[in-house]
N, C-alpha and C positions, 0 to 999 in steps of 0.2 A: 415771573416763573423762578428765579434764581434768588428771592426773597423767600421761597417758596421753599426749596431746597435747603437754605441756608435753616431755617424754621423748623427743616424735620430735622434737619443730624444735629441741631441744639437741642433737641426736646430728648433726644435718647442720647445724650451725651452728657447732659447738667444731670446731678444730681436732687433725684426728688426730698431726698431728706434735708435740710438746711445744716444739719449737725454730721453727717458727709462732707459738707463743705470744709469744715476745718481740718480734713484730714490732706488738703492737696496742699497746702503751707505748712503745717506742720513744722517740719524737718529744717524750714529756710530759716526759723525764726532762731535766733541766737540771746536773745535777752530775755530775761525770766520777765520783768515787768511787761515788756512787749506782749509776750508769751500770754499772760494773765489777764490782759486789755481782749487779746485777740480772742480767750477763751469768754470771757464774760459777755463781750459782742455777741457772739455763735449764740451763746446761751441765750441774752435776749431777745433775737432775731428769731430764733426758733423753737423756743415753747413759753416766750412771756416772760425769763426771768425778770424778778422788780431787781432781786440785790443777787450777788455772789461774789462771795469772799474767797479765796485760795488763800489754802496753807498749804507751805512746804516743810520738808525737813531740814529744820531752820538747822545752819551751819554757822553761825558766831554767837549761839548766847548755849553753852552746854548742858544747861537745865532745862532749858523748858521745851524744846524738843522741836514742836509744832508752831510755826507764827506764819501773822499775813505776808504777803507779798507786797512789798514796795508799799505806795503811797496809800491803799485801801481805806484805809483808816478815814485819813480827811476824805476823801472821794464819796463814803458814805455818809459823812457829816453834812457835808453839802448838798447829798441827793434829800438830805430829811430826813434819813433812815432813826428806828431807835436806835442805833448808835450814836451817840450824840460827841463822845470823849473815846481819846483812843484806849483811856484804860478799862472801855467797854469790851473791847476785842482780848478777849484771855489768851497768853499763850496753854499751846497743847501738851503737855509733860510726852516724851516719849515711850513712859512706861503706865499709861494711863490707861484705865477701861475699854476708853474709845481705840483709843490706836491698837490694844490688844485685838479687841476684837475685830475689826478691822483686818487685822493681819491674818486672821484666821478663815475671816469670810469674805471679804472681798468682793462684797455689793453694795447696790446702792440700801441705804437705810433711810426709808420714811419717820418721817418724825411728827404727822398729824393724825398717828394710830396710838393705844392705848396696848401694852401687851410688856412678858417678860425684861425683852429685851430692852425696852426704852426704861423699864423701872428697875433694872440691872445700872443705864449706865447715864440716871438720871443727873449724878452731880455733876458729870462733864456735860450734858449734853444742854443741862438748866439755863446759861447763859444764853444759847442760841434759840430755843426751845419761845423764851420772852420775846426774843427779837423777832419771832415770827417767820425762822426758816422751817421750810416744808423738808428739807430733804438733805442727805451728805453724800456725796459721790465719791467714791473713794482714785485715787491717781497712784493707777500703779506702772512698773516698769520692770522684767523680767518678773516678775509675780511678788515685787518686795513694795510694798508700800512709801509712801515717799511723799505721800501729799493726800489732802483733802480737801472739799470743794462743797460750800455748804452757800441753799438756794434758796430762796423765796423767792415762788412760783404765784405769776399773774392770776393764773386754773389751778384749783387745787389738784386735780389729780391728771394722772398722764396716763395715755394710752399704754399698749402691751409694746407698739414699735417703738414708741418714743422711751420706752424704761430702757430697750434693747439697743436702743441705740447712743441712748447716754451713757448704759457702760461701756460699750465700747470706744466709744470716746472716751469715758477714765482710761482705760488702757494705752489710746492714741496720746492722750494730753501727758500718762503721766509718761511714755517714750519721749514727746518731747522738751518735756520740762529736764527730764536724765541729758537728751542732749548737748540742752541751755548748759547744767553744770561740768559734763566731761567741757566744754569746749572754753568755760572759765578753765578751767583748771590746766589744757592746753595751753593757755593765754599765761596763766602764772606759772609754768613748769619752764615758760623763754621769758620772762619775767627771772626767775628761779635762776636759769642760766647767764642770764645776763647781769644779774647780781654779783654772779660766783666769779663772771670774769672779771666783774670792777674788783671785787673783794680780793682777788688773785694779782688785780694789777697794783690793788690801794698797798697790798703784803710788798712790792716789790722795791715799790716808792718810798714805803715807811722804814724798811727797813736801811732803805741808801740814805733819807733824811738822818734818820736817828743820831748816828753816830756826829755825823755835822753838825748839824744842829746842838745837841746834848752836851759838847763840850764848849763849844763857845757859851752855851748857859749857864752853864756852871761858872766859867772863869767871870760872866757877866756877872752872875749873881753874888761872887764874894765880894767882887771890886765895890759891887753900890752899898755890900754889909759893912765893908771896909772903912768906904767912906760917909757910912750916914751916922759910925761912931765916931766920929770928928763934927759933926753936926750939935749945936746946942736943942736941947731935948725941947721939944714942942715949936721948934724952928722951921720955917717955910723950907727949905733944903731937906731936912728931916723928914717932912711930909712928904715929899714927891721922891726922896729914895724911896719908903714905904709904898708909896702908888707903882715906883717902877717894879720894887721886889713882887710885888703881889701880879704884875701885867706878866712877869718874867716865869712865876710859876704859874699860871695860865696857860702859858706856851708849853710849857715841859710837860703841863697838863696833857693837852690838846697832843701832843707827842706820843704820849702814853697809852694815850685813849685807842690812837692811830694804831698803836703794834699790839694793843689789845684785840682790836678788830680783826687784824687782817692775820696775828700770827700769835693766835692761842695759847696761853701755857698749855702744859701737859695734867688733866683733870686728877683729880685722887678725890674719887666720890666714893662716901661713905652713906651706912644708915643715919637719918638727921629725922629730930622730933622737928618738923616743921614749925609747932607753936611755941617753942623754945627761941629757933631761930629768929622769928620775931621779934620774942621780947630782947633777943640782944639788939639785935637794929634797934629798937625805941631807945635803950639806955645811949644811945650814939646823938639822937636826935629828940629828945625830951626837952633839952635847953632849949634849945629852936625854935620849937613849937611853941614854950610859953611865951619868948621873948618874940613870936608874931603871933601872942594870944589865940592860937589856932588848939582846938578839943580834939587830942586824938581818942578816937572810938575803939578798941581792940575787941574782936570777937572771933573765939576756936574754938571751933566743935571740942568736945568730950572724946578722947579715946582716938585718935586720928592715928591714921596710918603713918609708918615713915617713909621719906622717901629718898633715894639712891642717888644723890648730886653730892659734889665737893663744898664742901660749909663755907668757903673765900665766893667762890660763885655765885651760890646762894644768896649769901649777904651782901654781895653786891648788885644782885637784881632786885632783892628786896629793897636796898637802902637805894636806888639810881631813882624807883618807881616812890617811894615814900620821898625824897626829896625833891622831884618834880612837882607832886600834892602838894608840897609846902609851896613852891613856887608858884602855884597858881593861886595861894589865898596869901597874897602879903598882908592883907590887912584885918586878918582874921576869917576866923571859922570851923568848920570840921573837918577833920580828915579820919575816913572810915578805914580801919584794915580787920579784912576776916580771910580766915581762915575754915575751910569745908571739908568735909568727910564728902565723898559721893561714892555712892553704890557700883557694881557693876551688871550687866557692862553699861558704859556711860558712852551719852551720844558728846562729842567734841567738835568743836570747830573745825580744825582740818585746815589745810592749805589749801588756797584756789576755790572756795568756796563749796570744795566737797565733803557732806560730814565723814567723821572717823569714829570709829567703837572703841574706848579705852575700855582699860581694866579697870582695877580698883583707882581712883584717883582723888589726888588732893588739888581746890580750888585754889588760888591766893589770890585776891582780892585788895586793888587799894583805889579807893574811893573821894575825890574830892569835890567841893562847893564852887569853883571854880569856873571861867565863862565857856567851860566846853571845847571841845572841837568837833570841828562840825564832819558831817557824814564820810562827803567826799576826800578828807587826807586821815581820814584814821587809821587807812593801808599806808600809806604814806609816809608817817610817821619814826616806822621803823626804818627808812631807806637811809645810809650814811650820809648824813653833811643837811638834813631837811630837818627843818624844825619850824615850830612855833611861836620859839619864847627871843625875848630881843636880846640879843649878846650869846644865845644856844650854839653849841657850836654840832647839834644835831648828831651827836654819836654813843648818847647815854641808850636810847631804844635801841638802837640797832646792835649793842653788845651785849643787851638785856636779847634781844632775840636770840642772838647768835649764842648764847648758854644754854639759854629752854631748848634748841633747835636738837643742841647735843645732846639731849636726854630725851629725846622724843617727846618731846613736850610743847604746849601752844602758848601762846601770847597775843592778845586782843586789845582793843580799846573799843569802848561801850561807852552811852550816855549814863549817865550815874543819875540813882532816882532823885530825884528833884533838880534835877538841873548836875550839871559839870563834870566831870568825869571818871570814868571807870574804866583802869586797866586790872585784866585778869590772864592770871599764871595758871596751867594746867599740867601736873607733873604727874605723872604715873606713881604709883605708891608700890611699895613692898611690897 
């Protein structure tokens, strides 16, 4: 009897539809990956999907707009899908056919009809179209577009409930996916905070070092100039003043760096032809580079906007980031520097993994063959005293941040194509 009971208040209490079901988790889920597992399950559970790929509105690469989510890529290599290579999976441009239209219509789009619209918005849609998805679901959140969700379906075609209920589920998925990123960005706003107090306590420390420090360096450093001119030239004594002068401004270095960090000069930005600026960094660092036979690549758009930073600033974010590239190829190779024109309004990376809308803006670009870093410390990177490199004293990114930061500007690190790596500058232009 009480099996019996138990039997009826489940049957009107579950949900008949299976794609219902992903609306009672929703909200708990906190990880986009997570997030993206949990929708493509639903999906197969409940109308046969074989593949589905999610795109979001990617927030670290400011071109292309549109990319999968997390691991996609191999996941479908492995199911046997025609994807075979991830450079099958295109990013989506932000200002592209598809996501226009998209943003205007805000339904699901079949892709196993023949008609206007699909021969409207056949160059974006041709990559997927081979691969044999039936369909795009569009993922929206307050009615703004934010993601896209493209299917190959076991049944070619769906019912009228099940079309109805899959958009609303774009609706549910794309509110949760908006949550996944507000609650990143919560995450790096006490991240953000807890930065500003180390950086507020590094100011306090640096400043009481300084002077300590700074003069006994000095006195240290005439004494060994002192006496390494008493020294016969190419003499073992001679050498190790040399090795101590060179340890001794290291420290004064590392000193510098320190009150660089924590306590700013005062800026005097002007208008600066960005492709200029470049070419004076290279005349700094051209010896260098041939004497580690490393190819520097230079490439600037035509016609580039200027943009509004102090020229000491700039060249020193330029020259921090172009001599880390060197440092990752000692023993030869390329090192890429470009420079970009982008249109507006342009989609940006943002802090916390939420995108931002720039204006006019100029990329920078520098590019090296080097062994990478790997996913997990590319945020990382920038945090004061953390580094990669052996004898780094981990404070060149984090005062390359802290400039861009002061112009409302971003800073990234990317894989670089073919292997190794890519940090990009994003300044707003005149």
């Amino acid at each position: 009897m009480w099996e019996r009971v138990c039997h009826f208040f489940r049957r009107h209490t579950e949900p008949e539809d299976p794609l219902m079901e992903f609306e009672e988790g929703l909200l708990l889920i906190v990880d986009v990956e997570q997030l993206a597992n949990n929708l493509r399950s639903k999906l197969r559970r409940s109308i046969g999907a074989e593949d589905t790929v999610v795109y979001l509105a990617d927030v670290r690469e400011a071109v292309r707009g549109f990319t999968p989510v997390g691991e996609q890529r191999q996941e479908i290599r492995k199911q046997g899908s025609a994807w075979r290579t991830s450079e099958s999976l295109p990013g989506i441009p932000a200002n592209s056919r598809l996501v226009d239209w998209f943003r205007v219509n805000r339904e699901i789009l079949l892709l196993d009809k023949t008609g206007a619209v699909l021969e409207y918005l056949h160059d974006d849609l041709g990559p997927f179209v081979s691969c044999g998805m039936d369909l795009v679901l569009p993922l929206l959140s307050m009615e703004r577009l934010i993601g896209l969700v493209f299917l190959r379906l076991g049944q070619k075609t769906l019912s009228t409930t099940q079309r109805v209920s899959l958009q609303l589920l774009g609706k549910q998925a794309g509110l949760a996916f908006e949550n996944t990123l507000l609650f990143k960005e919560r995450l790096r706003q006490n991240e953000r905070m807890y930065r500003a107090e180390q950086l507020a306590t590094m100011g306090q420390f640096a400043a009481g070092i300084a002077h300590e420090l700074r003069n006994p360096l000095t006195a240290i450093r005439s004494t060994i100039q002192f006496l390494a001119s008493e020294f016969a030239d190419g003499s073992e004594q001679q050498k190790l003043s040399q090795i101590t002068l060179a340890e001794v401004d290291r420290v004064n270095g590392i000193v510098g760096n320190l009150l660089s960090l924590a306590q700013p000069t005062e800026s005097r930005p002007v208008a600066l032809a960005p492709a200029e600026e470049v070419g004076k960094c290279l005349a700094f660092i051209e010896a260098q580079a041939r004497s580690q036979n490393v190819e520097l690549q230079v490439a600037c758009d035509e016609q580039l906007p200027k943009v509004v930073v102090d020229p000491m600033e700039l060249r020193q974010v330029l020259l921090n980031l172009i001599v880390n590239g060197l440092q990752a190829v000692p023993t030869g190779g390329v090192l890429r520097i470009r420079v970009h024109r982008l249109p507006s309004p342009l989609w940006g990376p943002g802090s916390g993994g939420v995108a931002r809308v720039f204006g006019r803006g100029v990329l920078l670009e520098v590019a090296d063959q080097g062994p990478g870093i790997p996913q997990e410390l590319r945020e990382r990177v920038f945090e004061p005293f953390f580094t990669t490199k052996t004898g780094g004293t981990g404070l060149g990114l984090a005062i390359c941040r802290s400039i861009v930061k002061r112009y409302d500007g971003e800073i990234w690190v990317e894989e670089a194509e073919g292997g190794g790596t890519s940090v990009k500058v994003l300044l707003r232009a005149e």
